[in-house]
Legacy VTK file of the C-alpha trace (Angstrom):
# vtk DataFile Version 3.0
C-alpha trace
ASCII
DATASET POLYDATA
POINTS 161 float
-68.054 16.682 192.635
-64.836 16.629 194.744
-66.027 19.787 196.218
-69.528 18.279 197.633
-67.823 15.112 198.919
-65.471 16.847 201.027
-68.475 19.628 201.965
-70.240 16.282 202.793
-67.251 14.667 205.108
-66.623 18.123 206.531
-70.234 18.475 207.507
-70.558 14.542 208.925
-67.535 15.433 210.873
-68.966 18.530 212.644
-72.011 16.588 213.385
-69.623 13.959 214.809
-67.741 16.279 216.961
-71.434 18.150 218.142
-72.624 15.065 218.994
-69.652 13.596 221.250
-69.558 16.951 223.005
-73.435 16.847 224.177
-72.546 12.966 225.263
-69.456 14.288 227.166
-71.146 16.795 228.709
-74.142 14.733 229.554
-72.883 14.468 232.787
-72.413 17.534 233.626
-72.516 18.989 237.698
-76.228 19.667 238.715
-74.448 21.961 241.657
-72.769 25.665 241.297
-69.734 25.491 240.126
-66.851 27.958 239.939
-64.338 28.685 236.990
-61.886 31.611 236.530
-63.114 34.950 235.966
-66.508 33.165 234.717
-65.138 31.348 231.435
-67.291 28.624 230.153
-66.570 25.276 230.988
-66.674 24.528 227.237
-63.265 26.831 226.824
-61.689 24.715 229.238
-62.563 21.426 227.732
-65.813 20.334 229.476
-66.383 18.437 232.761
-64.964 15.450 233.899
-66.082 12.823 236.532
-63.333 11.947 238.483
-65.339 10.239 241.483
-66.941 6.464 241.245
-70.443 6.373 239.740
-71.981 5.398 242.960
-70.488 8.145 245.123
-71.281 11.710 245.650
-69.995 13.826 242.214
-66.873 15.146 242.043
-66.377 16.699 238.187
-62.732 18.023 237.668
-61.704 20.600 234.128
-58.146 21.129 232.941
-56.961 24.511 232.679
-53.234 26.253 233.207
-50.954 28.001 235.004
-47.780 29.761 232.990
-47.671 26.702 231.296
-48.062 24.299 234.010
-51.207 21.642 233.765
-53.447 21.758 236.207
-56.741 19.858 237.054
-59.412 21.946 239.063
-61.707 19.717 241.380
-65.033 20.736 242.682
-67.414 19.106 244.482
-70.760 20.371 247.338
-68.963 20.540 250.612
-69.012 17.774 252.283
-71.638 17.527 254.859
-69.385 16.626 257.498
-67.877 20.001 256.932
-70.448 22.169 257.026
-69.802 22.801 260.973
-66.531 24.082 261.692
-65.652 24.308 257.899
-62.083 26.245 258.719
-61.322 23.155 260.969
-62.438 20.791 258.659
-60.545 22.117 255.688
-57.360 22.606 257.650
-57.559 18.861 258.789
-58.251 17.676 255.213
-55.114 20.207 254.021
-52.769 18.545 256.276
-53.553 15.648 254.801
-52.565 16.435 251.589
-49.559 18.120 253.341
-50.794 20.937 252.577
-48.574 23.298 255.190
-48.878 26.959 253.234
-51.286 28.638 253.504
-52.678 32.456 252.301
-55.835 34.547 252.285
-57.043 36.185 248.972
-60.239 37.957 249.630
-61.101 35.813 253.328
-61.147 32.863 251.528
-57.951 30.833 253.269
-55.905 28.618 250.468
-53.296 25.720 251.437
-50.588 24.525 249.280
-48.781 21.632 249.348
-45.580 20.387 247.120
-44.797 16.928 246.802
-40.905 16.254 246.669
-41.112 15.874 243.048
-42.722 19.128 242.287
-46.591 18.571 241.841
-48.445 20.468 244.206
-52.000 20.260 245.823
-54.571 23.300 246.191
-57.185 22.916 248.629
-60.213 25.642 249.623
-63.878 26.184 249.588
-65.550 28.853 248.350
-69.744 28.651 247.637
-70.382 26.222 249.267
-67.688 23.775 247.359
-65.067 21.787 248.290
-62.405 23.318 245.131
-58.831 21.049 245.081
-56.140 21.877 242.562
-53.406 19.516 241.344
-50.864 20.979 239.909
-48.218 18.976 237.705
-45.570 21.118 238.661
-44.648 23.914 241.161
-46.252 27.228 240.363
-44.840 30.164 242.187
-46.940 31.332 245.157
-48.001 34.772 243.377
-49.632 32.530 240.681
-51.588 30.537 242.548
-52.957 33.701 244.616
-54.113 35.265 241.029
-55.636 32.076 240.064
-57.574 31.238 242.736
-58.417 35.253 242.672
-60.238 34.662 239.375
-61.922 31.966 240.802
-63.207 33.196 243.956
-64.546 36.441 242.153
-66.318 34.375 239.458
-68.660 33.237 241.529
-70.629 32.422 238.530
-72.494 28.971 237.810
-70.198 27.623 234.460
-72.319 24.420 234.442
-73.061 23.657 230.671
-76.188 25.002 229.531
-78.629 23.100 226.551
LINES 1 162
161 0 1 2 3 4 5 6 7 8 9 10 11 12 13 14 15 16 17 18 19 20 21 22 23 24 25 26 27 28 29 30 31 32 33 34 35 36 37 38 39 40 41 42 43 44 45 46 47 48 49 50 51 52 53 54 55 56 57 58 59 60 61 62 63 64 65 66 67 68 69 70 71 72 73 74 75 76 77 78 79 80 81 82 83 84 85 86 87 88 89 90 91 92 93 94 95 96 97 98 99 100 101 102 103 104 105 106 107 108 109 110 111 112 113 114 115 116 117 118 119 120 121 122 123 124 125 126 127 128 129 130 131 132 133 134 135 136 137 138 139 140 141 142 143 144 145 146 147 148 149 150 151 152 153 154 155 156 157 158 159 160
């Protein structure tokens, strides 16, 4: 009898967990999105809307970088930028004070540290607007293998039901 109660709360609890991950995932990017080297958004922890309800999307995942947390951004680019998009992103970079910059592939990537260590990402690639936060540094050969994986995904990781 123990036996089928706990098959019974271990089943219930599955359906539990199923359930809250279809409801998390309910809103979900209706755009391309990018991940590295392809994974599934699911094996990074699902989506997450970091923009207001009543403004365009911007969904965000949590991933990792030799141990330091990181939250991945992505959003359509911006039709403002959609002339002069080098400009545009280099304007938006300084910003951030985002000063370094490299090229992996021809897609341009600026970095910028904070004075107490997190750093900002910021490129586009697909047609997105991709920005990075990083809760720590992460050394410059790093960050040029990670976006690597992303800008060779090129794969849609939006969830699929």
């Amino acid at each position: 009898m123990i036996v089928v109660i706990l098959a019974g709360i271990l089943i219930w609890h599955a359906s539990k967990r199923d359930s809250s991950a279809q409801v998390h995932n309910a809103d979900s990017p209706t755009y391309k999105t990018i991940s590295p080297d392809g994974r599934s958004i699911n094996t990074l922890g699902g989506w997450r809307r970091v923009s207001p309800p009543n403004s365009q999307p911007v969904y965000s995942y949590d991933d990792s970088i030799g141990g330091v947390s990181i939250s991945v951004s992505q959003q359509p680019l911006p039709d403002s930028f959609t002339s002069n998009t080098s400009q545009k992103i280099a304007e938006l970079a300084k910003g951030y004070n985002a000063a370094d910059k490299f090229i992996t592939d021809g897609t341009t990537v600026y970095v910028g540290t904070s004075a107490k260590g997190p750093q900002s990402v910021i490129f586009t690639k697909d047609n997105l607007l991709v920005l990075i936060k990083s809760q720590a540094v992460v050394n410059d050969q790093a960050w040029k293998q990670y976006v690597a994986r992303l800008v060779h995904s090129g794969k849609d990781v939006s969830p699929r039901y």
